[in-house]
N, C-alpha and C positions, 0 to 999 in steps of 0.2 A: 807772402808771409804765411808761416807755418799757423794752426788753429792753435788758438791758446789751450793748456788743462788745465785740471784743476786735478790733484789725487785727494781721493778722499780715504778713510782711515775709522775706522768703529772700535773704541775702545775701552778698556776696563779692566784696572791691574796686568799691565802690558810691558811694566818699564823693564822688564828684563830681556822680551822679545822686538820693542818696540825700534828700538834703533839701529838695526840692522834695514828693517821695513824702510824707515826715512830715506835714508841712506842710498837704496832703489831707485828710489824715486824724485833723486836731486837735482834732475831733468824735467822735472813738471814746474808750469809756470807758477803754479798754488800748492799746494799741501794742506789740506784742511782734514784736522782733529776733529770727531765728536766724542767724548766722553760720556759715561753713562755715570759717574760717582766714584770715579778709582781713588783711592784709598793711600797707594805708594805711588811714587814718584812718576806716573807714564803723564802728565802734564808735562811738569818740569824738563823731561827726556821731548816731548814734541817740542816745547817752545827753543827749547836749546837748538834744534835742527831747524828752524824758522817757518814753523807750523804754525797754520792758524788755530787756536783750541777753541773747541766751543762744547757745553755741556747740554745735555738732554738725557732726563731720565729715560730708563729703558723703552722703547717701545713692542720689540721683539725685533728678528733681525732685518726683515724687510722692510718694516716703515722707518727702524731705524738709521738703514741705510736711505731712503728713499728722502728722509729729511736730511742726511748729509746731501745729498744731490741736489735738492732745492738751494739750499747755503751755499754752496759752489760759489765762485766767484766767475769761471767762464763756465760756457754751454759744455765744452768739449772734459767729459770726465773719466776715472782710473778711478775702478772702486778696489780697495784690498783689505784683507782682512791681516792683524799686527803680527800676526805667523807667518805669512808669504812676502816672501820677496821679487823684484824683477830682476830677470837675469842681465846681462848685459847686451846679450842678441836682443831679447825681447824688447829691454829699452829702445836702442837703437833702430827696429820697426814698426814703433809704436810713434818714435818720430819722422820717419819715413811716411807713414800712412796721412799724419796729419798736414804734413807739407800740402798735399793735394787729396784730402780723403774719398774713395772710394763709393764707401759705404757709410751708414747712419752709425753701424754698431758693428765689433770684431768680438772676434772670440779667439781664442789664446790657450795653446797645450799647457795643462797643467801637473807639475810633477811633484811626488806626494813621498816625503822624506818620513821612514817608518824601519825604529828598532835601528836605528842610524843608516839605511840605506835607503840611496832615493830609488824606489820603485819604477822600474820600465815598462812593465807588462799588466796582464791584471785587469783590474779595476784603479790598479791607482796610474795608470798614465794608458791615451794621452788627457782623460781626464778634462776635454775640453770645457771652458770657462769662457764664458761672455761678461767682459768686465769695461772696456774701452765704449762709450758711445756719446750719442750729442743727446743731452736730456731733453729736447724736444722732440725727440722720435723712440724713446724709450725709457724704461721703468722700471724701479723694481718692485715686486708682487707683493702683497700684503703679509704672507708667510710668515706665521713665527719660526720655522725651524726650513730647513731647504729652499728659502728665497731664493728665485732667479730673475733674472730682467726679460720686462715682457718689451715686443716689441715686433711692429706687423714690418719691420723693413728686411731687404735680404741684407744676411748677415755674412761678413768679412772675418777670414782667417789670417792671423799673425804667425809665424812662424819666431820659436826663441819661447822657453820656456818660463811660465810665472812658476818659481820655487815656493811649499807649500812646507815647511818644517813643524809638520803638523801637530805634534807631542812633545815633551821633554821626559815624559817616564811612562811605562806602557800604564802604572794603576792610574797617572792622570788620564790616560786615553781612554780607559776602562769607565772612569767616571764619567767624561765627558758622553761616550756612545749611550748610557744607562739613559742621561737627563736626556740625551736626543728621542732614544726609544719612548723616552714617557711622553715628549708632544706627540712626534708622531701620532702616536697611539688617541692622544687627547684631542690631536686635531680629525683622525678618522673617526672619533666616537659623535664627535662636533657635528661632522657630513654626514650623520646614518649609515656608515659602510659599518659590514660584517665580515666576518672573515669563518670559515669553515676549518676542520679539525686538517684537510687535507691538505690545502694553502697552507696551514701553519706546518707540514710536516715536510712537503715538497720545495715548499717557497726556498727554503735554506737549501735544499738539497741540488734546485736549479742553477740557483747563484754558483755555489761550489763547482759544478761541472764547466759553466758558460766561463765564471771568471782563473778558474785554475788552469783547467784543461783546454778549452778554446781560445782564449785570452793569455795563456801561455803565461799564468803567474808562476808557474811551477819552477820559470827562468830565472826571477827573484829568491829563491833559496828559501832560508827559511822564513825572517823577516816579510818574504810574500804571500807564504803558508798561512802564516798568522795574522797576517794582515785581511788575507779572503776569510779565514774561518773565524774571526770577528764579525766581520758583514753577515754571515750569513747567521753569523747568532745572534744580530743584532734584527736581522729579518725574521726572525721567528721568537725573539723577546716582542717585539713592536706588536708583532699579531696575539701573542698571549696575556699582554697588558690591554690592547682592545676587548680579550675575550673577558679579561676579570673584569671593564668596567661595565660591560653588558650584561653580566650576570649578577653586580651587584648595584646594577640601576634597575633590574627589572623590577615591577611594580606586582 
């Protein structure tokens, strides 16, 4: 007998992304909703594809994935966020892997849909994602902002891509990296980390070379252009929002 799952789903004003995600995942023996207070329709859109919904005010994203995973109804869980989807390869060895599993926890190429083109090269593929595991042998990390799953077991590769349709319009993207830059920034002011005038000037300049030039974004046209020289202005916004709150907590 194959290992039961359970997909779980973190939501909030979703319903116009959300049922493509369901959809994915209509191969999982659960689907489990958590909401955080959405406002349009992304209930109504999960119950209608025979999601479990469950609400929980925010906690940030790693405890609040971390309480979807407790909720589960089986051990064996699929965390996604309501922008990505599973491919059909992807499904299909994610059910392969469970028949007989391997390993405790997989991780899975992930490909990153940007200015309408999915990204191959870069930084946005192959973007590996550890999302498949048995919550007794892993975790997700308490992270407000770039939660990943911790976990001491050796980790399993999936082949078949999770689709990651990350945007619907570049100024939403633009919003979203700004609010990312400000934890960031809020969570390194939190650990004591400094950051020097040279890191803020090189950091962006490293990124650009590794991810255009080495990483062969330059393959990706222009939509990869802009995709890398975001990151790297989003790498040297993160450090200059650390330097103003250092300068205006000094005592």
């Amino acid at each position: 007998m194959p290992e039961r799952l359970s997909a779980i789903i973190i939501t909030r004003d979703v319903a116009n992304q959300l049922a493509d995600c369901l959809q994915s995942v209509r191969f999982a023996d659960e689907i489990l909703v958590v909401d955080s207070g959405s406002t349009d329709t992304t209930a109504q859109v999960a119950q209608s594809h025979g999601a479990r919904v469950l609400h929980q005010d925010w906690l940030g994203y790693g405890k609040q994935k971390q309480f979807a995973v407790k909720r589960a109804a089986h051990d064996w869980v699929l965390c996604l966020d309501a922008d990505e989807r599973v491919s059909p390869e992807l499904a299909h060895r994610i059910q392969d892997a469970l028949r007989a599993p391997a390993f405790f926890a997989y991780d899975m190429p992930r490909c990153n849909r940007f200015m309408g083109r999915w990204l191959r090269h870069g930084e946005g593929y192959p973007d590996p994602n550890l999302r498949l595991f048995h919550r007794a042998h892993a975790q997700w990390s308490d992270d407000t902002i770039h939660e990943h799953v911790l976990t001491i077991e050796p980790v399993g590769r999936l082949d078949g891509d999770l689709l990651h349709a990350s945007e619907t319009s570049l100024a939403e993207y633009l919003d979203k990296q700004n609010r990312y830059t400000t934890l960031q920034a809020e969570k390194f002011f939190a650990t004591g980390k400094r950051v020097t005038v040279a890191r803020l000037i090189f950091s962006p300049l490293a990124r650009f070379i590794k991810f255009y030039f080495l990483r062969r974004g330059l393959l990706d046209g222009v939509p990869g252009l802009v995709h890398i020289c975001i990151g790297c202005f989003n790498s040297f916004m993160k450090y200059a929002k650390l330097m103003q709150l250092i300068n205006t907590n000094k005592k």
